[in-house]
C-alpha positions in Angstrom: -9.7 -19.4 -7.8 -12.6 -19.3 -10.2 -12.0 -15.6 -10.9 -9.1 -16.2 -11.7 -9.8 -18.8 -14.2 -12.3 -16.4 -16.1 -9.7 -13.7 -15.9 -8.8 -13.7 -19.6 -12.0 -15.1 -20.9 -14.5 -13.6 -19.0 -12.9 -10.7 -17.2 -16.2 -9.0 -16.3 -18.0 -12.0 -14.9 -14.1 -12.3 -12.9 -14.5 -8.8 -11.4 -17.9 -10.0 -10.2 -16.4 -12.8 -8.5 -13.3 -10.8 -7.1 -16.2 -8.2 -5.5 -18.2 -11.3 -4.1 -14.9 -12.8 -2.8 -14.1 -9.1 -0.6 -18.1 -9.5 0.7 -17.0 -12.3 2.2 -13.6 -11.6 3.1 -13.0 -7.8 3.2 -9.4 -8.2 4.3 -8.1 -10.5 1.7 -5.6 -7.9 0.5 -4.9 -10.5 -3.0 -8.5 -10.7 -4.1 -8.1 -6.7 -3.8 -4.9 -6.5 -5.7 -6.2 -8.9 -8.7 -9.3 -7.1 -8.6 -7.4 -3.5 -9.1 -4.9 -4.7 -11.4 -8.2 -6.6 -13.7 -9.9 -3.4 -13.4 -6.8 -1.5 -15.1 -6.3 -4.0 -17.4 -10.0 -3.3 -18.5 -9.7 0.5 -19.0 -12.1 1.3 -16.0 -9.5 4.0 -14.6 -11.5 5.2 -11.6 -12.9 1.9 -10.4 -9.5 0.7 -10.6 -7.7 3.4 -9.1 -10.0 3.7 -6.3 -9.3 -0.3 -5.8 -5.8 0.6 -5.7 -6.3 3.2 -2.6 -7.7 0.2 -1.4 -5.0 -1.9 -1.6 -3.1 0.8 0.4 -5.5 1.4 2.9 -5.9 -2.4 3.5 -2.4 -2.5 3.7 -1.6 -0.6 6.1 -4.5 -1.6 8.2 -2.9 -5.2 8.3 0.5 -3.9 8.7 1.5 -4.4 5.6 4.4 -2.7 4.4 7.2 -4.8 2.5 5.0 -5.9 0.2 6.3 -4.7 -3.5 3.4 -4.3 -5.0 2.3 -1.7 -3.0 4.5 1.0 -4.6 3.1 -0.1 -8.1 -0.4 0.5 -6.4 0.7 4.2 -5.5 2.2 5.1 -8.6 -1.3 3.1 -10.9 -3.7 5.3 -8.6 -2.0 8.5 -9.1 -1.1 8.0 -12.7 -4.9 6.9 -13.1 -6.3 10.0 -10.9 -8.1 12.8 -13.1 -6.3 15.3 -11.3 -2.8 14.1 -11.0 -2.7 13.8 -14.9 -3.7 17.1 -15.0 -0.9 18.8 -12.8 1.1 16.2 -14.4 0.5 17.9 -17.8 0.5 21.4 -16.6 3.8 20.8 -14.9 5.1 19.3 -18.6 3.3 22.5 -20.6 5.3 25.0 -17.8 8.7 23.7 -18.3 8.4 23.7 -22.2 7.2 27.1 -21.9 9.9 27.9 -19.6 12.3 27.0 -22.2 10.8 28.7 -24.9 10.6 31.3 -23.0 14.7 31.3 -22.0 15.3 30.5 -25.4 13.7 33.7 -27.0 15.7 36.0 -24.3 18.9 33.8 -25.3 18.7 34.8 -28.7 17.2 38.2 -28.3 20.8 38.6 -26.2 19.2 38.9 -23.8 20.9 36.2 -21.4 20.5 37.8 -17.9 16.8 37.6 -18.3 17.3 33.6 -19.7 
């Protein structure tokens, strides 16, 4: 397609053309998937995770379900979601505090408490 011609060269005029493609032809689950993974290449993290529920809504709408991209679509919108890099990087913070935290009692001698 012409979209995805201008992909490299003219990526934002491409994203215009993916949108005007899914006007026409809302269930064209490809157009959808370029269009999120362009998006993601481009740094626009909500747009593209939003695209990416998309893709998985559209998906399943058509029955969808062997197709392999769609686990890279789950795992791009969640790493891309605001709030799942946040629990994300509380959940790392916790466990290194955990440790430290074992580690002091360990060599306080205190090892029932670690």
């Amino acid at each position: 397609s012409r979209a995805d011609a201008l992909r490299a060269s003219k990526p934002d005029r491409a994203i215009e053309l993916y949108e005007r493609a899914l006007r026409d032809a809302p269930e064209e689950l490809e157009a959808l998937w370029k269009l999120a993974t362009l998006l993601d290449e481009r740094k626009l993290a909500d747009r593209a995770a939003g695209t990416y529920r998309r893709v998985l809504s559209l998906a399943h709408y058509l029955g969808v379900a062997e197709d392999p991209r769609l686990e890279q679509a789950r795992a791009r919108a969640q790493a891309l979601e605001p709030a799942w890099r946040a629990w994300v990087q509380a959940r790392e913070r916790y466990a290194e505090e955990a440790l430290r935290l074992a580690k002091r009692y360990q060599d306080d001698e205190l090892p029932r408490m670690a």
